[in-house]
C-alpha positions in Angstrom: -203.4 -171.3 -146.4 -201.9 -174.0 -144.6 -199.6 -174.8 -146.9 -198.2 -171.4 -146.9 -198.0 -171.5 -142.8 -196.1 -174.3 -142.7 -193.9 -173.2 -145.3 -193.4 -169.9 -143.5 -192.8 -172.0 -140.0 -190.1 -173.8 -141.7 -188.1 -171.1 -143.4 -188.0 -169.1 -140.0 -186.8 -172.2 -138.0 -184.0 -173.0 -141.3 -182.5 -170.1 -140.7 -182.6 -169.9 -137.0 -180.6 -173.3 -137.5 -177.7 -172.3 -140.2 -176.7 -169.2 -137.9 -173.6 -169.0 -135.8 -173.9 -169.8 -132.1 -172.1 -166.7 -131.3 -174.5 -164.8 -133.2 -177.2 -166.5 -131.4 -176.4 -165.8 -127.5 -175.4 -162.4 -128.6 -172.4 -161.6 -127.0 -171.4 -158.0 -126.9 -168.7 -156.6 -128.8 -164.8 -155.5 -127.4 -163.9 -152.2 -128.1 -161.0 -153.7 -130.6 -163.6 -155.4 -132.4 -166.0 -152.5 -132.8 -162.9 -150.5 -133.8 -161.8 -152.8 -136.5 -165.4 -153.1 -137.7 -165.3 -148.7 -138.0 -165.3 -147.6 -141.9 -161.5 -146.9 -143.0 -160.8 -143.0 -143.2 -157.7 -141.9 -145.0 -156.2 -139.3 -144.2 -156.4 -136.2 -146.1 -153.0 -135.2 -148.0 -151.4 -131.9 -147.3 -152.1 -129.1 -149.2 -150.0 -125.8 -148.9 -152.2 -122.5 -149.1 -151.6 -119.6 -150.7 -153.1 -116.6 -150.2 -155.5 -114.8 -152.6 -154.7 -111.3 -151.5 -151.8 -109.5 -153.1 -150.0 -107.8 -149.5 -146.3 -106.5 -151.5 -148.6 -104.7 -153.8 -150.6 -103.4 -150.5 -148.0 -102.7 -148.5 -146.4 -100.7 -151.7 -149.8 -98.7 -151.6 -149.9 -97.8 -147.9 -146.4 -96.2 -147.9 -147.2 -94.1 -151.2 -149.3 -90.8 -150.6 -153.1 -91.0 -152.3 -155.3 -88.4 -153.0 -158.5 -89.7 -154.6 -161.9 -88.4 -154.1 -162.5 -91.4 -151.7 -159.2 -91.3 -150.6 -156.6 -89.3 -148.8 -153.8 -91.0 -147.6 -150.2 -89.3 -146.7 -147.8 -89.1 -144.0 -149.9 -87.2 -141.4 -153.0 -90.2 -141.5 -149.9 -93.0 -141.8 -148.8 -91.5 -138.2 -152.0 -91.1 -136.9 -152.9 -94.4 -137.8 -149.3 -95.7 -136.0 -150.4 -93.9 -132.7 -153.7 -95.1 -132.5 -152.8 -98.8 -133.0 -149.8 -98.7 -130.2 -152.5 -97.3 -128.0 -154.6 -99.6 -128.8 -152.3 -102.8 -128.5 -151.1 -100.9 -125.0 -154.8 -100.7 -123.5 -155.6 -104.2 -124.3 -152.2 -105.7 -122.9 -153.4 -103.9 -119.6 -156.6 -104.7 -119.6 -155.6 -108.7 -119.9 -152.9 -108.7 -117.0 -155.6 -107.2 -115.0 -157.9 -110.2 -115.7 -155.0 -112.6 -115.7 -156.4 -114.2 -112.4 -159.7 -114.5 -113.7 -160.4 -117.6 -115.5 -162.3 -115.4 -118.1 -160.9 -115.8 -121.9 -159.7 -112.2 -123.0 -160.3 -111.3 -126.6 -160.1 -108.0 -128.3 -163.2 -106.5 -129.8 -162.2 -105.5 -133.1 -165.6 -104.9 -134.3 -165.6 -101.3 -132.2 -162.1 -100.2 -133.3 -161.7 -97.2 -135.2 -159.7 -94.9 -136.4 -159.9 -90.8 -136.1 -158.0 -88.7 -138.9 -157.5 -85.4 -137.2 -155.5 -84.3 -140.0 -158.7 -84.6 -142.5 -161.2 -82.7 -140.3 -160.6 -79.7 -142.5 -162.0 -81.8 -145.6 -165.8 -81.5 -146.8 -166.8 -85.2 -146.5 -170.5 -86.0 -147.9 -170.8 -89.7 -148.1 -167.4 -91.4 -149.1 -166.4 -88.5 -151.2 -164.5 -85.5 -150.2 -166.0 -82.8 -152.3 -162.4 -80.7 -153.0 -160.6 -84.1 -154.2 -163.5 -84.6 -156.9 -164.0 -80.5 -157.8 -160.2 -80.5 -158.6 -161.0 -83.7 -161.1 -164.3 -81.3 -162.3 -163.4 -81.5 -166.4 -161.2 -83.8 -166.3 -163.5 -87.4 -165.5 -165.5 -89.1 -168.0 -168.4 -92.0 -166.9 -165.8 -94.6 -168.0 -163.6 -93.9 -165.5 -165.3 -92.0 -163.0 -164.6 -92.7 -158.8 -167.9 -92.5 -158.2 -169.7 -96.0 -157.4 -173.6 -95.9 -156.2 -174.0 -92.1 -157.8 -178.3 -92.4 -157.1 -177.3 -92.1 -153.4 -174.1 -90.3 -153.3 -176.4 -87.5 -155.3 -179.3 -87.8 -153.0 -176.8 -87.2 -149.8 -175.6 -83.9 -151.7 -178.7 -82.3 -152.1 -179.5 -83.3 -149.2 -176.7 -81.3 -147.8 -177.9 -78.4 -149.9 -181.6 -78.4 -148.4 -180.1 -78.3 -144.9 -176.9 -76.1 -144.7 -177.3 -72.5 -144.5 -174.3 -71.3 -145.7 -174.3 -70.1 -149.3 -170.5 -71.5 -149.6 -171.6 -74.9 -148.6 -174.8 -74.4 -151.2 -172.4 -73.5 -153.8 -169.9 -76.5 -153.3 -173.0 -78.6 -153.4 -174.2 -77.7 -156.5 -170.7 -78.0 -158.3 -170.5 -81.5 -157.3 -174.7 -82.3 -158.0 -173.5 -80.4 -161.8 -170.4 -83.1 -161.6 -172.2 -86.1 -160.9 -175.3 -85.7 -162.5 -173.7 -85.1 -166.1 -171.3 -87.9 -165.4 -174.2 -90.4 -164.5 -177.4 -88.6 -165.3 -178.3 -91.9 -167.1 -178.6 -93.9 -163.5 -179.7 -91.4 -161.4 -182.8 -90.4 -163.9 -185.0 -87.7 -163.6 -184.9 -84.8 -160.8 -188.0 -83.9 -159.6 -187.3 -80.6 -158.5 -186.3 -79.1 -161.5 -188.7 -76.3 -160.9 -187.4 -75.9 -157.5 -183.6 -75.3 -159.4 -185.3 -72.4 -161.6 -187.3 -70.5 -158.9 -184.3 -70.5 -157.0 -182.3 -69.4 -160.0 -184.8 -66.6 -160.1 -184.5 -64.8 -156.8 -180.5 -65.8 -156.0 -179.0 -62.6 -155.2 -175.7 -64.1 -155.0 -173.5 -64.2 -158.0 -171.8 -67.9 -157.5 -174.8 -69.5 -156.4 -176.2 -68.0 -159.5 -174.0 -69.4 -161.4 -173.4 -72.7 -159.9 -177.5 -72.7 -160.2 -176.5 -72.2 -163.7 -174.1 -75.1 -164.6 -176.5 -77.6 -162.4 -178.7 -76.6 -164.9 -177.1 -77.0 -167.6 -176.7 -80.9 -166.5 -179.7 -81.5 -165.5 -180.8 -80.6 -169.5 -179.5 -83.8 -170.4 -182.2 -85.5 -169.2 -185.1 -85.5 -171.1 -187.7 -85.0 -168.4 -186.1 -82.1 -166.9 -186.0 -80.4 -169.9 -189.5 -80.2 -170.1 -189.7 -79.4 -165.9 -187.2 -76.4 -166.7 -189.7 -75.1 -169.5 -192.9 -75.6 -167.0 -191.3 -73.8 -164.1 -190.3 -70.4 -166.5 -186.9 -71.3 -167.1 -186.9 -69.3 -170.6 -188.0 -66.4 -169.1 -185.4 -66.8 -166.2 -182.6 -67.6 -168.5 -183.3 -64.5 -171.0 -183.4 -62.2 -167.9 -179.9 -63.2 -166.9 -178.4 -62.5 -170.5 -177.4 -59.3 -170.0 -175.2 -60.5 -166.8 -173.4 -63.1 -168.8 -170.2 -61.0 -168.4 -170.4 -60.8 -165.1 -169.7 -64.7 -164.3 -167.3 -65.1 -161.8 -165.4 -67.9 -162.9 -165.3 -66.0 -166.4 -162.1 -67.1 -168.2 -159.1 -64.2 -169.2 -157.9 -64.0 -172.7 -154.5 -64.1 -173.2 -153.1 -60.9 -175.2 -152.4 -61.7 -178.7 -149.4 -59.7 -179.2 -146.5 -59.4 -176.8 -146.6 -55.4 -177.2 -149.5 -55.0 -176.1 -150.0 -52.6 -172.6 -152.3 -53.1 -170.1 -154.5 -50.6 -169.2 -154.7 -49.5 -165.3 -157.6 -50.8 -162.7 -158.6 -47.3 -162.6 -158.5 -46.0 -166.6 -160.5 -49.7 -166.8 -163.0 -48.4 -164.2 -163.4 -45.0 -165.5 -163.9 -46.6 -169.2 -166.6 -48.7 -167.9 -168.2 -45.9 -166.3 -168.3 -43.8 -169.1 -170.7 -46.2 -170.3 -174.2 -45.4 -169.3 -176.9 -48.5 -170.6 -178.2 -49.8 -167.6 -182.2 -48.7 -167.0 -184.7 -49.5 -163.9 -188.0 -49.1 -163.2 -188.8 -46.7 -160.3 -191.4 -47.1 -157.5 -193.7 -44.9 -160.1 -193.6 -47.9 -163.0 -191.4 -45.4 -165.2 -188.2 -45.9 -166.5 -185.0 -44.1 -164.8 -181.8 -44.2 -166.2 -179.3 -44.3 -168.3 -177.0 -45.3 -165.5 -173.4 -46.6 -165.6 -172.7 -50.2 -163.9 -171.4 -48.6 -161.0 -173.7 -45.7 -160.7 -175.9 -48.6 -160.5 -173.8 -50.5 -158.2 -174.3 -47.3 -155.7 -178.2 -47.3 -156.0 -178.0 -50.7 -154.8 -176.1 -49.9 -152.0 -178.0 -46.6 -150.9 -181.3 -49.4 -151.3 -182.6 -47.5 -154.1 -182.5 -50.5 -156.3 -183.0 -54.0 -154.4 -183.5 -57.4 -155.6 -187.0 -57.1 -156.2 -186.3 -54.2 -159.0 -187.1 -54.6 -162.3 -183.0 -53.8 -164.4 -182.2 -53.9 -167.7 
C-alpha cells in the first residue's frame, strides 16, 4: 500500500510540474479568445423554394363556374365573395388606425372569417352535399367515381334529416339521396337497422312519392344481405304484394314513345272516360262484405266523400 501512495503522490505532483504557468494561475479568457475558441459554423448555402401548390391551375378553377354536389361556384358566390373580402380588408384598416397610438400589435383574426353565400340559401344543404346537385347525377354515378367521401356519416346526417323534418317533400328528397348513397356504398356503410321501420312505414304512407321513394330505398337497401332478411321479418312480402296492383300508378312512371309516326292521340277526356268504363276495383265495407265493382275514379270519389280511407281494405 505504500508503494502505491507514493506512486500516486508522485504522478499528481508530475503533472502539476509539466503544465503551463498560464494554465496554472488561471487567467480568464478575452472575449477574442473565447470567440476564436467557438466551433466553426458555415453558413448554410441558398436554396430557392418553390412552391408545392399549383395557383395558375387554381386560379383557372375559381374563374370557371362549378356545379358539383359539394360544390357550387358561379358568378353570383365570385361577387359575393369580392364584397365580403373588401369589407373585410376595409374594417380592419379602421380598426388599426384607431389603435395606431397604442403600442398594441394589430393582427387580423383569420381564424373567425367567414364567408355567407346568399345566393345558395335556396339549396338543400345536408352535410357537405347539396341534395339537388347529387339527385341530378341520380343514374348516372358509379362507386368508382362517386363525390361522396365519408358516405357512413353523410348517410347517417340524411336520415337524420328524415326522422326530424315534417314535411313530406323534405322526407321524399331524403329518401332519394339515402336510395343514392346507400347502393353506391352499401358496402361501407353496412347494415341498416331499421329496416323494419322502412316497411311499416311503407305500409301506412298515404302519399304516393313517399311511397315510392319508400320503394326505391328499398330496393337498395336489398343489397345488403342483412336487410334482406329485416325486410322479410318486418312483412315486407305481404307489403310489397299489396302494392302490386298500384304499380301503374308510380309517379315518376316513364312514357313510351309512339311507334309509328301516324299514330293520334287520344283526348284527356276520351282517356278518362276509357278508364272509367273499366269497373275492377272492390272494397270491403264497414259490414266485412265486399262492395264494388267500382271504376278508379268512382273510387277516387269514395275517397274523397270518406267512404273509403286509408285504413280500408282495396283491391
Amino acid at each position: 500500500h505504500i508503494e502505491k501512495y507514493y506512486e500516486q503522490y508522485l504522478e499528481r505532483h508530475l503533472d502539476f510540474a509539466v503544465q503551463h504557468w498560464k494554465t496554472r494561475i488561471k487567467k480568464e479568457k478575452t472575449t477574442e479568445e473565447k470567440f476564436r475558441e467557438r466551433p466553426l459554423v458555415l453558413r448554410k448555402r441558398r436554396e430557392h423554394t418553390r412552391s408545392l401548390s399549383n395557383w395558375p391551375l387554381f386560379y383557372y378553377s375559381f374563374a370557371r363556374d362549378h356545379a358539383l354536389p359539394n360544390l357550387i361556384w358561379n358568378h353570383g358566390t365570385r361577387e359575393e365573395l369580392r364584397v365580403a373580402l373588401e369589407k373585410e380588408l376595409r374594417e380592419f384598416a379602421e380598426g388599426k388606425d384607431v389603435r395606431t397610438s397604442s403600442a398594441v400589435a394589430v393582427s387580423w383574426n383569420h381564424a373567425e372569417f367567414e364567408v355567407q353565400y346568399p345566393s345558395l340559401s335556396d339549396e338543400i344543404r345536408i352535410g357537405d352535399y347539396y341534395l339537388r346537385v347529387l339527385l341530378e347525377q341520380d343514374g348516372h354515378a358509379n362507386m368508382e367515381d362517386s363525390p361522396i367521401r365519408k358516405s357512413y356519416e353523410f348517410f347517417n346526417d340524411l336520415y337524420h334529416r328524415f326522422l326530424l323534418t315534417p314535411k313530406t317533400s323534405m322526407k321524399c328528397l331524403c329518401l332519394q339521396a339515402m336510395a343514392l348513397v346507400y347502393g353506391l356504398h352499401h358496402a361501407e356503410i353496412g347494415q341498416f337497422n331499421d329496416t323494419k321501420y322502412m316497411v311499416t312505414m311503407l305500409a301506412r304512407s298515404t302519399d304516393r312519392l313517399e311511397r315510392d321513394r319508400l320503394l326505391l330505398f328499398l330496393n337498395k337497401l336489398i343489397l345488403e344481405r342483412g336487410n334482406v332478411r329485416e325486410v322479410l321479418e318486418g312483412g315486407g312480402v305481404l307489403v310489397l304484394t299489396g302494392l302490386m296492383n298500384l304499380a301503374h300508378l308510380h309517379v315518376g312512371r316513364a312514357t313510351v314513345a309512339a311507334a309509328t309516326s301516324n299514330v293520334i292521340e287520344a283526348a284527356p277526356d276520351m282517356a278518362e272516360e276509357t278508364a272509367a268504363a273499366h269497373k275492377e276495383w272492390y272494397y270491403q265495407d264497414s259490414g266485412k262484405n265486399r262492395a264494388g265493382p267500382y271504376s278508379f275514379k268512382e273510387l277516387k270519389q269514395l275517397y274523397d266523400d270518406g267512404i273509403v280511407s286509408h285504413k280500408t281494405l282495396v283491391w
